[in-house]
C-alpha positions in Angstrom: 130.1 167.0 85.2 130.3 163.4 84.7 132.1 162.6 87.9 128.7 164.2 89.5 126.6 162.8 87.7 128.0 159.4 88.4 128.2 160.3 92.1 124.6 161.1 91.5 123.5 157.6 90.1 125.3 155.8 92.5 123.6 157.6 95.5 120.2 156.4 93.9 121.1 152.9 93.1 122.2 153.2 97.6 119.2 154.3 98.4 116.8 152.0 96.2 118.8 149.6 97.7 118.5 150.8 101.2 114.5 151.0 100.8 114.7 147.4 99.1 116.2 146.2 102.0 113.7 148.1 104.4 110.7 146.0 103.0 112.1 142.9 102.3 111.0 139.7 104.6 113.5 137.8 106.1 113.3 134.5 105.2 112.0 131.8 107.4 113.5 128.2 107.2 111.3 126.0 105.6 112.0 123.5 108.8 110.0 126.3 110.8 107.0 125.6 108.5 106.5 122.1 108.4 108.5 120.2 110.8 106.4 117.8 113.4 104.4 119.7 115.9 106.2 120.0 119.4 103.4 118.9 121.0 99.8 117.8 119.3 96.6 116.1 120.0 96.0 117.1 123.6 93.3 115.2 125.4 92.2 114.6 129.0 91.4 111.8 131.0 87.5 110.9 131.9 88.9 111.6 135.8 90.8 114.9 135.1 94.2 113.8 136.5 95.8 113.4 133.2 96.6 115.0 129.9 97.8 113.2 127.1 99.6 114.6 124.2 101.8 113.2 120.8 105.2 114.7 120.8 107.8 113.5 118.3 110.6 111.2 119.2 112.9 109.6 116.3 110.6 111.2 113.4 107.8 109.3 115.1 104.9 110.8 116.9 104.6 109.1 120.2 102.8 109.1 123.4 103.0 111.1 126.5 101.7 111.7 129.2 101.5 114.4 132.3 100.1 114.4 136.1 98.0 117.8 136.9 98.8 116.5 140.7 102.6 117.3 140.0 103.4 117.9 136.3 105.0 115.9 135.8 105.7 114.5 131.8 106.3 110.8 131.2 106.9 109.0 127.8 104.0 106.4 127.0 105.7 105.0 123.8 108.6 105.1 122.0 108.5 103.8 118.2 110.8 104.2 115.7 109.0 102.2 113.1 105.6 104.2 112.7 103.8 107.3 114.2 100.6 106.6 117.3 98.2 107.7 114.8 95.0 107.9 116.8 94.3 107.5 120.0 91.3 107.8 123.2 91.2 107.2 126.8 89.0 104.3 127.7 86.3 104.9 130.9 88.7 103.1 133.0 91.3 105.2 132.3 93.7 103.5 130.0 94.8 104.4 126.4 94.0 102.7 123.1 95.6 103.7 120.3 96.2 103.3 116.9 99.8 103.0 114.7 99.4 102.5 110.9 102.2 101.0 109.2 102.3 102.3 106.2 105.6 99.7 104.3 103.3 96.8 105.2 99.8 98.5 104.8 99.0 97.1 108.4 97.3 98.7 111.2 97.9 97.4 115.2 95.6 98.6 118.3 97.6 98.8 121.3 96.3 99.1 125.0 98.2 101.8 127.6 98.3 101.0 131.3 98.6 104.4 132.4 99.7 103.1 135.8 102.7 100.8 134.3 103.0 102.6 131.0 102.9 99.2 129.8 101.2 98.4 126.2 99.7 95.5 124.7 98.7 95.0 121.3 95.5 93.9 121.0 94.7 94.1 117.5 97.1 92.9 114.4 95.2 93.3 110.7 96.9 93.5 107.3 94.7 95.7 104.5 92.5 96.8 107.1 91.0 99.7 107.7 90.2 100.7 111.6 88.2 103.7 113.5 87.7 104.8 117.0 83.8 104.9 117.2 83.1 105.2 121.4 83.5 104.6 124.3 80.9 102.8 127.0 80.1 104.2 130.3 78.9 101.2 131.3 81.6 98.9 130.9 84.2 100.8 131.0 86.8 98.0 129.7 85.0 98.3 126.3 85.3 100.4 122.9 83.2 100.5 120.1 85.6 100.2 116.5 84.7 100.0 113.1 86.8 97.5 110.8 86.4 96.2 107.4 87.9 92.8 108.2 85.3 90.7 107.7 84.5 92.5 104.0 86.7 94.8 102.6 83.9 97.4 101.2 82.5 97.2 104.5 82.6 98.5 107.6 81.2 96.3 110.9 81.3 97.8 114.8 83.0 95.6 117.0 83.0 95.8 120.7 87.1 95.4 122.0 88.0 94.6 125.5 90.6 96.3 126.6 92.2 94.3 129.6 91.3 90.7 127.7 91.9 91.6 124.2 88.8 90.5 123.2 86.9 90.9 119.9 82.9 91.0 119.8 81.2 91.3 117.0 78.5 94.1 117.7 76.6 95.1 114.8 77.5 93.0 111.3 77.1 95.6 108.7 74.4 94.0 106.1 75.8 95.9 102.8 74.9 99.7 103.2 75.7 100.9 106.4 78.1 103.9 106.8 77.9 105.6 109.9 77.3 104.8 113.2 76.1 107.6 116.3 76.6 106.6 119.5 74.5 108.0 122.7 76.4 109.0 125.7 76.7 105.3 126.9 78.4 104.2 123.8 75.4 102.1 122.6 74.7 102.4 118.9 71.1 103.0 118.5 71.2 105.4 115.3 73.3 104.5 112.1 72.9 106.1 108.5 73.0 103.6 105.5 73.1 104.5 101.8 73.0 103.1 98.3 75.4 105.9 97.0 72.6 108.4 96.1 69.9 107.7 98.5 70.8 107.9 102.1 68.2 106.6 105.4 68.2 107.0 108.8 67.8 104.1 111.0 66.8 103.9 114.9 66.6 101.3 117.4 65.2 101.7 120.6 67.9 99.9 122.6 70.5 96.7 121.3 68.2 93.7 121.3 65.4 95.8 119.3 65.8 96.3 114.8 66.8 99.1 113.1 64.0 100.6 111.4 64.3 103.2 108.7 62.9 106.3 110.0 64.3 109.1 107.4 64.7 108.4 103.7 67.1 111.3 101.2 68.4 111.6 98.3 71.8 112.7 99.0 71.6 116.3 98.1 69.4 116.3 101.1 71.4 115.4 104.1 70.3 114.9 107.6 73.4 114.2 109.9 72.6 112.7 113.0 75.2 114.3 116.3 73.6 113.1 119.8 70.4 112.1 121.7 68.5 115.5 123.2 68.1 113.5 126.6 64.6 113.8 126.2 62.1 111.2 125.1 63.8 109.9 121.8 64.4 112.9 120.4 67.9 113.4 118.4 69.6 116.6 117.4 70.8 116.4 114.1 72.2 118.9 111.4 69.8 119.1 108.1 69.3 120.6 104.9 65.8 119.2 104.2 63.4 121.5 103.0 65.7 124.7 103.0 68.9 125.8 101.1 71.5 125.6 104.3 72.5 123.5 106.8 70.4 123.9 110.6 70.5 122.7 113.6 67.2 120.9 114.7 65.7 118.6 116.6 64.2 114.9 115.4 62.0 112.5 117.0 63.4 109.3 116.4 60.6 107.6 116.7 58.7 108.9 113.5 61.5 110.8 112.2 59.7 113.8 112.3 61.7 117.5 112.7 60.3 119.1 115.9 61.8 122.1 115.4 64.6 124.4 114.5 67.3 125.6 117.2 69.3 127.2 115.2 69.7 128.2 111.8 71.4 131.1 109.7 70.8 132.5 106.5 74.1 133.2 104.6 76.0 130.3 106.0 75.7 126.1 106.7 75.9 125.3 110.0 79.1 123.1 110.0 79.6 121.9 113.3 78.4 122.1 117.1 79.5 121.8 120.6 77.7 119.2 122.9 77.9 118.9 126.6 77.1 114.8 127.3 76.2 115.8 130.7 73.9 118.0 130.0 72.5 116.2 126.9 72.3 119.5 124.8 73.7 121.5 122.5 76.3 124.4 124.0 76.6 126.5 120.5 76.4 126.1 116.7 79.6 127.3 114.4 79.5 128.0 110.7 82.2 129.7 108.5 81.1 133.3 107.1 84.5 135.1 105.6 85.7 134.2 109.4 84.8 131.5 111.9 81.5 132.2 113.9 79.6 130.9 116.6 75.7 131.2 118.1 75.3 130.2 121.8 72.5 127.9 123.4 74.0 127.3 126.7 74.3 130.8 128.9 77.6 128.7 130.7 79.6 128.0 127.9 79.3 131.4 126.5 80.6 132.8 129.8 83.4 130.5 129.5 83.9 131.6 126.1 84.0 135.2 127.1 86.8 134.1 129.4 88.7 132.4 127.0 88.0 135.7 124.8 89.5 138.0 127.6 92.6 136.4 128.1 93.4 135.7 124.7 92.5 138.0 122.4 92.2 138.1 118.7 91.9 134.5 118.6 89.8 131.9 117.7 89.1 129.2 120.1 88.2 125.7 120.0 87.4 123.3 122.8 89.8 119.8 122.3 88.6 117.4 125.0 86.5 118.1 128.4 86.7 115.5 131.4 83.7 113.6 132.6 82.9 116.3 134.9 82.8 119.0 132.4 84.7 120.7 134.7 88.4 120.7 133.2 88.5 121.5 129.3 91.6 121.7 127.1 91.2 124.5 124.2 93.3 125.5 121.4 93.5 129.0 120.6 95.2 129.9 117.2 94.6 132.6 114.5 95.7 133.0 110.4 99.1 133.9 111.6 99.4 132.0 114.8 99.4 127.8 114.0 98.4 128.1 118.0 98.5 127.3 121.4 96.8 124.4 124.0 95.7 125.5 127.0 93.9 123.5 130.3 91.3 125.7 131.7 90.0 124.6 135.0 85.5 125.9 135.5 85.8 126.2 139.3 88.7 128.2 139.5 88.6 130.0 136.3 92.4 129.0 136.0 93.6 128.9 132.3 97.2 127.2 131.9 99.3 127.2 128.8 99.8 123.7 127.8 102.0 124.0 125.1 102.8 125.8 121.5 102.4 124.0 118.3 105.2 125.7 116.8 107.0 128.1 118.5 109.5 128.7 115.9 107.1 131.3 114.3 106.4 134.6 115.7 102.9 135.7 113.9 104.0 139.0 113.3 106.5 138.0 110.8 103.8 136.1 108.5 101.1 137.4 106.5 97.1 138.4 107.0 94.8 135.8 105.2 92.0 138.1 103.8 88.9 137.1 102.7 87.9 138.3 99.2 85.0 137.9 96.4 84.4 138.3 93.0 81.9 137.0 90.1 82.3 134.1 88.1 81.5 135.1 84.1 78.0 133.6 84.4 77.5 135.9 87.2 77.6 133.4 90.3 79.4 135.3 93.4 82.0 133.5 94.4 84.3 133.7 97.8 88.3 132.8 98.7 90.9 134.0 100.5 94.2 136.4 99.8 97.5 136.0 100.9 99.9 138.8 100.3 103.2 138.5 101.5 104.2 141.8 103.8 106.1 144.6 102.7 104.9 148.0 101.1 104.5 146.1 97.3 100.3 145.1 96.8 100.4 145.0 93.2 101.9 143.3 90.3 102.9 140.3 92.4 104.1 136.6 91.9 101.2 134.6 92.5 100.1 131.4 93.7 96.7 129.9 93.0 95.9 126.9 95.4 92.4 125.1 94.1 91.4 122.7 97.0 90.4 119.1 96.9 86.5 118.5 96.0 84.3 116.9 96.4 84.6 114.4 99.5 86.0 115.2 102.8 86.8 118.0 104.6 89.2 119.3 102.1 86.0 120.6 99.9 86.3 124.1 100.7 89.1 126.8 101.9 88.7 128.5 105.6 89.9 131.4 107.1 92.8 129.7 109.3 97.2 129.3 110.4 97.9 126.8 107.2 101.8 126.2 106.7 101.7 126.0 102.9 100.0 129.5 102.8 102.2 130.8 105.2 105.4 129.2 103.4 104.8 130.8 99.8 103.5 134.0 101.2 107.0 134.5 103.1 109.0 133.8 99.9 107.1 136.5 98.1 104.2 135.2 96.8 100.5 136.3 97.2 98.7 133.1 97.6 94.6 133.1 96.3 92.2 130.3 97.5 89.3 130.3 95.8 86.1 128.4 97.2 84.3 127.5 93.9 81.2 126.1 93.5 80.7 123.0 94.7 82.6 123.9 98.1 81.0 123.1 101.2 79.7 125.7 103.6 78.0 128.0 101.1 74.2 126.2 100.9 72.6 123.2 98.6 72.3 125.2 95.6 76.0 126.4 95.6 77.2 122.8 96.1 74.8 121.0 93.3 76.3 123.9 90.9 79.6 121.9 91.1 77.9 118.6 90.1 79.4 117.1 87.0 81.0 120.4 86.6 84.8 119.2 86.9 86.0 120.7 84.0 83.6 123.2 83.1 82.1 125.9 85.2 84.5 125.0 88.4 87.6 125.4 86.4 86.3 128.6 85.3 85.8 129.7 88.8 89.7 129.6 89.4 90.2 131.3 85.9 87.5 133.9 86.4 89.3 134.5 89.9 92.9 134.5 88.3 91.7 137.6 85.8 90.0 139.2 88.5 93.4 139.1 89.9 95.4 140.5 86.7 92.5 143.2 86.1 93.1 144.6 90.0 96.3 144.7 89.7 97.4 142.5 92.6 99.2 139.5 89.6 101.9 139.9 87.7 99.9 138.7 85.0 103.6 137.0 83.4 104.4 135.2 87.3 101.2 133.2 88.2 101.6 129.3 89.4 98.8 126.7 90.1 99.5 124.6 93.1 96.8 121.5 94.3 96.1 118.2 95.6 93.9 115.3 95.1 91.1 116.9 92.8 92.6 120.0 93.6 96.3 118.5 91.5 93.6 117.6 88.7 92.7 122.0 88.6 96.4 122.7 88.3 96.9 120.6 85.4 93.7 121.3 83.6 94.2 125.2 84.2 97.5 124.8 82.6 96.5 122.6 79.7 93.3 124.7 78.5 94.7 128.4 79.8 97.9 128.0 77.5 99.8 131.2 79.0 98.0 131.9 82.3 100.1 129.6 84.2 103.7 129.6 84.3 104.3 126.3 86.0 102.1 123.9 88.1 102.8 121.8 91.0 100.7 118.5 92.1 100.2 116.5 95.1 98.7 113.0 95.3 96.6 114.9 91.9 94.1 113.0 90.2 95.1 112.9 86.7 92.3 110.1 85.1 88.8 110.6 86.1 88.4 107.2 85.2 90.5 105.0 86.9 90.0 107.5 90.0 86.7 106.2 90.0 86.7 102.9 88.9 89.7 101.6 90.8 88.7 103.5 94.3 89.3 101.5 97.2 86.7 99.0 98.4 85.6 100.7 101.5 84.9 103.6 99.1 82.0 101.5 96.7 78.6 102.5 98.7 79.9 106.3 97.6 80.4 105.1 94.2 76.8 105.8 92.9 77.3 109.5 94.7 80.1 110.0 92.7 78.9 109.5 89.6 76.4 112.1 90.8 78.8 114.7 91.1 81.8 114.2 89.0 80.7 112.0 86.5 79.8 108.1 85.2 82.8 106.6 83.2 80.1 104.7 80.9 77.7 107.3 80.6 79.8 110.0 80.7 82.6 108.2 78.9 83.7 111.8 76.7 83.4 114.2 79.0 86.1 112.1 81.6 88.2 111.8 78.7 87.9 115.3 77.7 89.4 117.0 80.8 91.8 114.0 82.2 95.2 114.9 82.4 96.4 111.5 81.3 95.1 111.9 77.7 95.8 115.3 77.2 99.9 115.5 77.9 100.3 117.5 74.7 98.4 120.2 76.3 100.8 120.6 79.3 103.5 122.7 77.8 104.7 124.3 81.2 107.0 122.9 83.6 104.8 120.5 86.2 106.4 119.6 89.5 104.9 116.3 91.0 104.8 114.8 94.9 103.3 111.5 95.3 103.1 108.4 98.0 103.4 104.8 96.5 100.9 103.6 99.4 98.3 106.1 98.1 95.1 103.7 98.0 93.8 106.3 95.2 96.8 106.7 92.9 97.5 104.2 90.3 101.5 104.8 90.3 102.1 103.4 87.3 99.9 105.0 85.2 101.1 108.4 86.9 104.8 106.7 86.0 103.7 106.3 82.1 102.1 109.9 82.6 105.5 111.6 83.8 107.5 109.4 80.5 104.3 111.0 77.8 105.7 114.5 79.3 108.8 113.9 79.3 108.8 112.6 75.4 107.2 115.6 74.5 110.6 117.4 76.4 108.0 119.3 79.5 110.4 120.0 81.8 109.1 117.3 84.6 110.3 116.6 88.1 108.8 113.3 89.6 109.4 112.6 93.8 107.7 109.0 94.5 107.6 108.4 97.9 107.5 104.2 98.6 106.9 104.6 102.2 104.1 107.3 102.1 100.3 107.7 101.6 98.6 111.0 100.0 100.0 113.0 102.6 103.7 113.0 103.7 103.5 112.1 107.0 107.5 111.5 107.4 109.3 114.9 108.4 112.5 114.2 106.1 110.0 113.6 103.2 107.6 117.0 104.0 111.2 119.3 104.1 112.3 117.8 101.2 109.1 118.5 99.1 108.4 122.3 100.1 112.7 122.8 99.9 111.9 121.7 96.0 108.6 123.4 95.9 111.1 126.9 97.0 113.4 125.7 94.2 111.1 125.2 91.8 108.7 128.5 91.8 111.8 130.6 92.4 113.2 129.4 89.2 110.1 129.3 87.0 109.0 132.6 88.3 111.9 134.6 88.8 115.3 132.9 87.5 113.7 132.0 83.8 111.8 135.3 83.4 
């Protein structure tokens, strides 16, 4: 009787076993995740012969190029020392780009004879900051760049001859400038200039005429200029004057005056558009609902659309660069499983030609569905995100990993629907992964965003807690295996949700995180004053809002933090200050928090260096797996 019954127990444990084995994911090498795209920033050349791409070579992304005549792929660069970081074709059909050397804080412009492949640099500056602003149609040796060389907190245009090398100053920034809008021949005529809470629009008839104000905001109002309509003076711009969200509308520039509405949509901002130069309009508006969506204004671009659409299906698409003839376009295609694809499509033929995988090492059917979900906060306030879960038959009573986003600059102020590695990453080892888009996040109308003012550390930490408990009271957490994981602002979440949730979390991991509100503010770069005024606006003043800062920074509340705290950050970060983040990690460590510190001397916020990205997520693995599964 024993013997069978023995028998018995050993044929269940083979076939729980079995079953385990049935559902569990293979594990995918954390190289597959995160190493450098195989091939990345795709662009065309104004004539169409060319595409252009970064590819890495010696941990360094450089430069190549390929004929469409015959295919073939030649190597524009090759540095060792520091990654092409931006780059553009010039109207004559050269290269400028960028390189940012990171050890010496130095940025160089180089110039690419596509003919020779030979480069020159053209531009040397230590502690500088430098952007691509346009090109010129008209002289077609010349592009417009925006460098605080002669001021460090600000920004003036220069015009930069490519074949001499020559710097022209073009429009000497008098304080309060901050962005500059082209029209399609690279002139500057509008430009938007703030004091930190009130913003104005300024317009110029043509380069030898004054600015003159035309709109005046306060910043919770925003008009965003994107291109002339090509008729009269009229501009097309993105604003949220007068209603809750974001629509596209026309402006005369002359009086400032909205003409009318093209496009707008009730639940959504409109985020971004697509606009044909040629045609001097606007092809179609995008906004983010729980997925990607698009409204079309141009009959011809929606039938190229529906191509794109027919061929590859299920995914989203994106247009990456058109030629000057609008008549050869390279798109990416990609989905929340799929990091994507580039592909050359050619209008006259209707050809569409694979260009080249981002990462081919993953096959989308072995990662996970990113689902959008909602909930209510406690005060009532509906609040959206996105789900994770990691496949296999097991929905409930999972590890879990909440990933706050970064708030409130940038284009890291909300969570979309989208291939991201980290997601991806976790989600394969196990873990369902919740983004939540609090309030505050960008997309969701004025009213949703202003509800995030000066609420760091109140109602938007609550969002992430309110969404953590909906989580437990579903069933989908393990209530005893839940991790906060963030960066920047979002790195500030992770430690405050572990400091005033004492047993929600069981560990926390931080990137580049923000761990004093006041020297965060207060020490920001110098580039970053005119939004200083804004900030105060909508995190808080650190003299008039002295207690508050206090209250919630990480930095003066280590006794708090009694979970293990994992910590990522570069030593060239202009908004870290490393050594109070080094006297930070020595307070934990006194009090005996279990504390793991990687300082990165050759890296900004974000690990650019492939070496230094597999060693964080490789610790990252270590650490959850440990604190989540090991110690339980």
């Amino acid at each position: 009787m024993r013997s069978r019954f023995r028998v018995y127990i050993f044929l269940l444990f083979i076939a729980a076993f079995s079953a385990a084995c049935r559902h569990k994911t293979a594990q995918i090498p954390v190289t597959d995740f995160f190493k450098t795209p195989q091939k990345s920033v795709f662009r065309i050349s104004p004539d169409g012969k060319y595409i252009s791409y970064l590819k890495p070579y010696k941990d360094k992304q450089n430069l190549f190029i390929q004929s469409l005549a015959d295919g073939k792929e030649r190597m524009a660069t090759s540095f060792s020392d520091a990654s092409v970081r931006d780059y553009y074709w010039t109207f004559n059909d050269d290269i400028v780009f960028i390189q940012d050397l990171i050890t010496d804080d130095q940025y160089k412009m180089f110039t690419l004879d596509v003919s020779t492949l030979k480069t020159r640099v053209i531009l040397s500056e230590n502690k500088v900051r430098i952007r691509m602003l346009s090109r010129n149609r008209l002289e077609p040796d010349v592009v417009n760049i925006a460098m605080n060389k002669r001021d460090s907190s600000n920004f003036d245009v220069y015009r930069v001859n490519t074949k001499t090398g020559t710097l022209t100053p073009y429009l000497i920034n008098p304080g309060n400038f901050t962005e500059w809008y082209p029209d399609p021949d690279g002139k500057i005529r509008l430009v938007k200039a703030s004091d930190g809470v009130n913003e104005t629009i300024l317009y110029r008839q043509d380069d030898k005429a004054p600015f003159k104000p035309i709109i005046v905001n306060n910043f919770k109002d925003r008009v965003d200029p994107i291109a002339f309509a090509g008729e009269k003076d009229y501009f097309y711009a993105l604003s949220n004057v007068n209603r809750d969200k974001m629509a596209l509308v026309e402006i005369d520039a002359a009086t400032g005056k909205e003409e009318k509405v093209i496009y707008a949509n009730n639940d959504a901002d409109i985020l971004q558009v697509e606009y044909s130069k040629n045609k001097h309009r606007i092809e179609f508006a995008s906004w983010e609902g729980a997925y990607p969506q698009k409204h079309f204004l141009d009959t011809c671009m929606q039938h190229i659309y529906n191509i794109f659409l027919s061929k590859l299906k299920g995914n989203e698409i994106k247009i990456v660069d058109r030629d000057s003839a609008e008549n050869k376009f390279i798109i990416s295609s990609y989905t929340d499983r799929n990091p994507g694809e580039f592909y050359l499509f050619e209008r006259n033929s209707g050809k569409l030609t694979k260009l080249g995988d981002v990462n081919a090492s993953l096959k989308p059917d072995e990662l996970c569905a990113m689902q959008p979900i909602s909930y209510r906060a406690s005060d009532g306030m509906l609040i959206n995100g996105y789900l994770t879960l990691p496949n296999g038959d097991v929905k409930t009573n999972l590890p879990v990993v909440v990933m706050p986003h970064d708030w409130p600059l940038g284009p890291n102020s909300r969570n979309s629907w989208g291939y991201n590695p980290e997601v991806q990453f976790l989600a394969n080892r196990g873990y369902a992964v919740f983004q939540v888009n609090y309030r505050g996040s960008t997309g969701y109308g004025k009213i949703f965003r202003i509800a995030g003012f000066k609420q760091i550390g109140g109602k938007i930490q609550q969002d992430i807690t309110d969404g953590v408990k909906w989580l437990i009271k579903n069933k989908t957490a393990d209530p005893k295996k839940i991790a906060i994981f963030g960066g920047g602002v979002g790195g500030f979440s992770a430690l405050y949700g572990a400091s005033f949730n004492p047993g929600l979390y069981n560990c926390v991991i931080v990137q580049y995180g923000v761990i004093n509100f006041f020297t965060y503010i207060k020490d920001a770069p110098p580039y970053l004053k005119p939004s200083l005024q804004m900030m105060y606006e909508m995190v808080g003043n650190p003299e008039t809002d002295a207690d508050q800062l206090r209250a919630i920074s990480p930095v003066f509340n280590t006794d708090k933090i009694n979970v293990p705290v994992l910590i990522f950050q570069g030593a060239k970060d202009a908004r870290a200050n490393i050594s109070e983040l080094n006297q930070f990690v020595i307070e934990l460590h006194k009090r005996n928090v279990p504390v793991e510190y990687f300082l990165k001397d050759n890296e900004r916020a974000f690990f650019r260096s492939e070496h230094n990205r597999m060693q964080m997520y490789t610790e990252i693995a270590k650490f959850l797996d440990y604190n989540m599964r090991v110690k339980q």
